[in-house]
N, C-alpha and C positions, 0 to 999 in steps of 0.2 A: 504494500500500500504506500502511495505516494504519502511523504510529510513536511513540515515545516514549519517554524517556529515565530512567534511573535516577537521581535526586537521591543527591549522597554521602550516606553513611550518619551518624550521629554519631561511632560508632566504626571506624575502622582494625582491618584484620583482622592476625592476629599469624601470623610464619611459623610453619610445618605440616610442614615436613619430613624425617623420621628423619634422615637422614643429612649427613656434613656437605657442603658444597654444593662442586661442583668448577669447577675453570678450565675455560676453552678451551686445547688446544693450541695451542702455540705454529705461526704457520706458519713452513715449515723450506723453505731452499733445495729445487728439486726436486732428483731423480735425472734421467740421462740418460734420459729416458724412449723408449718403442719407436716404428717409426714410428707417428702417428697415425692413425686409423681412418677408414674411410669416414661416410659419414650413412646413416643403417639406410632413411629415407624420400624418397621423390623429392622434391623442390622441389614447393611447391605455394604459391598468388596467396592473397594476403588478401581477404576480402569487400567490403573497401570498398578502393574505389583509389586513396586518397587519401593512405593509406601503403604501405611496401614492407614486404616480410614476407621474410627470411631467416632460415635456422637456423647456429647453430655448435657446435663444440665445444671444451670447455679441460678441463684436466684436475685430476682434485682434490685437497686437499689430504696430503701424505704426511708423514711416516706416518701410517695413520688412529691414532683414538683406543680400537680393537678390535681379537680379531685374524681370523686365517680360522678359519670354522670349517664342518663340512659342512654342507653346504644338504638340507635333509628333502625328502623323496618326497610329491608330492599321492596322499591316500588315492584309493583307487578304488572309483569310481560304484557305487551298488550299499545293496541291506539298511544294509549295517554303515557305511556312510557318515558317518554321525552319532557313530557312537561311535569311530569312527577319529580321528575331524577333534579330539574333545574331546581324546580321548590325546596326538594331536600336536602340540595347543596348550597338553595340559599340559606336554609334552619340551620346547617352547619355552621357556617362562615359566621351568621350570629350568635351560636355560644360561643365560637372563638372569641369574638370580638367581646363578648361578655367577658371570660376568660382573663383574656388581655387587660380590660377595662378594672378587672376585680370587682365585679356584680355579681358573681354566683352564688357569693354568701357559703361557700361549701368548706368544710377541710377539707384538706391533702388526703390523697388517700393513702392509705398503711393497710390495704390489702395485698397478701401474697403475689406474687405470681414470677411465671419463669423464663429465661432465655436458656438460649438453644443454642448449641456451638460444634459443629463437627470439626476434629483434630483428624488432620493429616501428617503422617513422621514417619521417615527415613525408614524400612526397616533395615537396613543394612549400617544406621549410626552407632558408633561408638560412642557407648557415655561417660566411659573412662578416659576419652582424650582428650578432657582439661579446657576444649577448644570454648573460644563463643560462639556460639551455633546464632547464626540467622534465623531470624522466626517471621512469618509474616500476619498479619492480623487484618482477615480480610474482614471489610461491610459493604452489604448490597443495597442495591437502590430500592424504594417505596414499590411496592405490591409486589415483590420476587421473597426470595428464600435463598437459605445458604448455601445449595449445590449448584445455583447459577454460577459460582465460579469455576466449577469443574473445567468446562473447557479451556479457559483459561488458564489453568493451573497444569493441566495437562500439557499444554506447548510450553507451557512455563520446563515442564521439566523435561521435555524432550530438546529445547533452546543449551539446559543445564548438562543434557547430558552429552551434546553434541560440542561442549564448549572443552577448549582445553586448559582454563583456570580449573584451582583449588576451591573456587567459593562455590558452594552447596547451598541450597535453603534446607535446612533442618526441620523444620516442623512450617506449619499452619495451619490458622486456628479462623473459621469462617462461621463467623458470628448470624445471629438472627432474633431482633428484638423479639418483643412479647407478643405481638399484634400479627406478625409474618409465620407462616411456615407452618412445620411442626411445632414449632410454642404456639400458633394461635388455634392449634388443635388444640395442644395440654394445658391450657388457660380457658380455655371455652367460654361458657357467661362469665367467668371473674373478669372476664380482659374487659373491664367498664370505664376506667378512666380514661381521659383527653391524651392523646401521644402524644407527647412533649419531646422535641431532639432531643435539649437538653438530660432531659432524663436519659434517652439512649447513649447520650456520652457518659453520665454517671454511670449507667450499667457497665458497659465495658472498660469503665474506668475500674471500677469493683472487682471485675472479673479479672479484671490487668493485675492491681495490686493484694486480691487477695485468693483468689484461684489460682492463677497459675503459677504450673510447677516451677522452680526456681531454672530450669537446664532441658535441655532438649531432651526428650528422650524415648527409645522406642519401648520401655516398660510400659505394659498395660494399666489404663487408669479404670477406677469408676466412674460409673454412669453421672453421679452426681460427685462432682470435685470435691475434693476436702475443702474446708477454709483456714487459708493458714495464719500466723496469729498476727495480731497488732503490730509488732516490735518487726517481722518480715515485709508487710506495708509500707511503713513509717521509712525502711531502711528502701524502698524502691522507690518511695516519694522524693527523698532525699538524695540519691545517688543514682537511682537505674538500677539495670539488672546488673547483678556480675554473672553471670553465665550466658545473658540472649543479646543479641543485637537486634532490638524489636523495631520491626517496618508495619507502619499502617498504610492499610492501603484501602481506600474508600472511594465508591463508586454513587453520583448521586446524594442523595442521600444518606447515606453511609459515609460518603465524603466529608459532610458538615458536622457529622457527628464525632470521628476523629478527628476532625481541625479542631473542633470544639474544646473536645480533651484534650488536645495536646497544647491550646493557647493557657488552659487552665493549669495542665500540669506539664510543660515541657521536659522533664528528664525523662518520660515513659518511651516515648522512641525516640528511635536515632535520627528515623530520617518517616520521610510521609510521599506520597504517591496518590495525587487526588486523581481521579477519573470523573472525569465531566460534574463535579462534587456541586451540589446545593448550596454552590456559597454564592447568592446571590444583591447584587443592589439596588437596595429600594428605588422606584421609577421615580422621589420627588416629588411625586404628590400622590394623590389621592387614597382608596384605600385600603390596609394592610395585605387584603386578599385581595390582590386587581384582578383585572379584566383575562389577565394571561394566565390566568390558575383556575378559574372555572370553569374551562372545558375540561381539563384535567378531571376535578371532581364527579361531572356528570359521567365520563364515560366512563369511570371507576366506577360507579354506582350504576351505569345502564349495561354494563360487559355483561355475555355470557356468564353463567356460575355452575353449571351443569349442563352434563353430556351424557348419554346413554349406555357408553363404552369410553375406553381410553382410545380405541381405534377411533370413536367417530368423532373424539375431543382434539384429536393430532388431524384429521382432514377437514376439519373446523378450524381449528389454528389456520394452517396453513394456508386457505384457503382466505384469510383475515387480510387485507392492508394492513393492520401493523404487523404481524409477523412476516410481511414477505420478506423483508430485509435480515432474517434473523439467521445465523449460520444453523445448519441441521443440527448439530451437535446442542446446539444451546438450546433449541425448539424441543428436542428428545428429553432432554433432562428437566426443562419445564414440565412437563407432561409428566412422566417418572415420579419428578417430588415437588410443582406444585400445585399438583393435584389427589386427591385421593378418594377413598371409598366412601358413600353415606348410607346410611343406615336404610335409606330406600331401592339401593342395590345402584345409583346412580352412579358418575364420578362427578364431585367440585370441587370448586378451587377451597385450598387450605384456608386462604385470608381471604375473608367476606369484604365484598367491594365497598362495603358500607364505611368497612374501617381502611382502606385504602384512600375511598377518597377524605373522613376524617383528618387521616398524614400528613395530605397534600394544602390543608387550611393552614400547616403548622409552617408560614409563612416569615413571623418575625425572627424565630431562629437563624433561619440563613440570611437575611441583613444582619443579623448580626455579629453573624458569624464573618460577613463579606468586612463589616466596619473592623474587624478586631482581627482580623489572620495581619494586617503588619504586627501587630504586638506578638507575635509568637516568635518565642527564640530564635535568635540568628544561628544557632546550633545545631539546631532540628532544619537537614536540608528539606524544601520543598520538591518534586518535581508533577509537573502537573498535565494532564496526556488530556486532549481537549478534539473537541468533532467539529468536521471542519465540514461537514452538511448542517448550517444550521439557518434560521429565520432571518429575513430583512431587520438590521437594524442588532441582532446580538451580537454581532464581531466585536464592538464596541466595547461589553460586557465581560466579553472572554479574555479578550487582548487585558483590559484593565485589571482584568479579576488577576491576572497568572504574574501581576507586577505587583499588588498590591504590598505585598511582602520583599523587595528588590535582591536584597541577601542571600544569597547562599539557595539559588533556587532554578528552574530552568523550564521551560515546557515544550512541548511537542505536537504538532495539529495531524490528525489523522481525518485528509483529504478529504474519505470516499467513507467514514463513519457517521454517523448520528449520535445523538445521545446517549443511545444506549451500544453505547462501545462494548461493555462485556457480553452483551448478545449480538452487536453483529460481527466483530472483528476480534474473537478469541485468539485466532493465532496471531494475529497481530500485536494485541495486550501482552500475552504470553511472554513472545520475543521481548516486548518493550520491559515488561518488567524486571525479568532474569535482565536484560543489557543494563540497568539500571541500579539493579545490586551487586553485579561482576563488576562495574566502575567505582561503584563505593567502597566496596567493602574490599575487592583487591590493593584498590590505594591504600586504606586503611590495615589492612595485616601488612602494608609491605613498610609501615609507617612502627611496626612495634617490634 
């Protein structure tokens, strides 16, 4: 695929954001929490056998930073379909803006509920050889699941094993909020509160500093991580890992949610790799949820949700304008995981459109996120892989968005992609990514 890069501009862009910008919650001891829950999906082999592929679960951060509120009804199929779906993506928009306003009058909620993370590792690493293993930490974009990086991960490692450097990726770990996936199986009616990003950086903020294991390793874990103690946190908060050289790499959505943590807490990774990321700048006026984010929400709430068979859900896909552009691979795996059985002998989708397009309201996040990525350590490198199929009038956006941070940062435009780079151009990613940690991190061992 052809590419090319944005040269900084002369001028720095000036923040855009009405309102004033907010913290992350603190993360708070947990509660006694309930027993923990089964895994909604059977075990299933990775594509290539040269890693192991397990799933877990940990639980997320409490209290959220919203509170419950009831979950809307999908309109029904039919004539009025259209004008239903507009209504209820108007009702949204206004408890956000309630939300945002602080009119709900509600607490935060301190109800349970879990994230989902499948671990991919080396089987063939050594965990006696002292090294720091690369780890990478993937997050996916709004209405997907965690084995949408599969294909990607897959070129990733056949780019790694065709290379003739030493540098490996040791482990990674492909996150999936509470609302997405298999967690929006294993949450079911609890999943009631408002999606906050924010939250979703604290979760995997949590999951960073007190789930995972200290060191790569191909030892089998359990289903549900240990939590390990305060004094091991406090010592990653303060220094980083000694044993991982942790890369986040965020797609979308997933994007702003790792910028998010790492402006918050910069010693957690080394370096970041946004993909087309949700770090966006408010338009200047008007309001929070424009005019550009409600077709979003309608066809999240008017999409297909069921199919007869998984055969007739994949010549349904396929047959779709948005999926023509999608690489096979990435169309197969959709279908595979994220979809699944109902109780009516059906197949639908994991994550109810309803709460897809709820995601998509969660707007002031990413200006915020757009106003604050310069304040993120000049230590933690940026690189940033950006679509170069995009609308009249975003070049502007993009170009500005990949400078806002000028430092120790670089980006890259892939031509002949769209937005959603991880679903059309996998081996493209792949390649990009492995060439982006062979450059770091060879400099870097050849530097100690």
């Amino acid at each position: 695929m052809k590419t090319f890069s944005y040269p900084r501009p002369e001028h720095s862009a000036q923040r855009r954001c009405p309102r004033p910008l907010r913290d992350l919650l603190p993360l708070e001891p947990l509660p006694e929490l309930p027993a923990p829950p089964p895994l909604s999906s059977p075990p299933r082999t990775f594509s290539d056998p040269s890693y192991i592929l397990t799933t877990h679960l940990v639980p997320v951060a409490l209290p959220r930073s919203t509170p419950e509120v009831p979950q809307p009804d999908t309109p029904a199929r039919g004539p009025v379909a259209n004008a239903a779906a507009i209504s209820l993506a108007r009702e949204m928009i206004a408890l956000r803006d309630r939300y945002w306003d602080g009119k709900l009058d509600l607490p935060n909620s301190t109800k349970p509920l879990w994230a989902c993370v499948n671990r991919y590792v080396r089987r063939d690493l050594n965990d006696a050889d002292g090294s720091k293993g690369i780890t990478l930490v993937l997050t996916h974009a709004n209405g997907y699941h965690k084995e949408i990086w599969e294909p990607t991960i897959l070129h990733m490692i056949h780019a790694q094993r065709n290379s003739s450097s030493d540098i490996r990726v040791d482990e990674i770990w492909s996150w999936e909020p509470w609302n997405h996936g298999d967690a929006a199986l294993i949450n079911g009616r609890d999943a009631t509160c408002l999606f906050d990003g924010r939250d979703n950086a604290r979760d995997i903020l949590q999951f960073i500093l007190y789930y995972l294991p200290s060191q790569p390793s191909s030892a089998a874990l359990p289903v549900h991580l240990e939590r390990l103690p305060e004094s091991v946190a406090a010592s990653r908060r303060s220094r980083g890992f000694e044993g991982r050289q942790l890369v986040g790499v965020g797609h979308s959505l997933g994007g702003c949610s790792i910028a998010r943590l790492a402006i918050a807490e910069p010693t957690v990774f080394s370096s970041l790799i946004l993909v087309e990321a949700g770090i966006v700048a408010y338009p200047g006026s008007g309001p929070l949820v424009d005019k550009r984010t409600v077709p979003y929400l309608v066809y999240a709430i008017k999409r297909e949700s069921w199919w007869p068979s998984r055969e007739e859900a994949r010549r349904a896909l396929s047959a779709s304008p948005f999926f023509s552009t999608w690489d096979t691979d990435a169309l197969s795996i959709y279908v595979e995981c994220g979809l699944c059985d109902d109780l009516n002998g059906r197949i639908t989708l994991k994550m109810p459109g309803t709460q897809e397009a709820m995601t998509y309201t969660d707007m002031l996040t990413m200006y915020e996120a757009w106003d604050m990525i310069d304040t993120l350590d000049e230590g933690v490198e940026i690189r940033w892989i950006l679509a170069g199929k995009i609308g009249k009038g975003e070049e502007w956006f993009r170009e500005t968005t990949s400078w806002r941070r000028p430092m120790n940062c670089s980006n890259v435009v892939f031509t002949e992609a769209g937005h959603l780079i991880v679903m059309e151009a996998p081996e493209d990613l792949g390649k990009e990514l492995f060439a982006f940690v062979e450059r770091k991190y060879s400099s870097l061992q050849s530097k100690l």
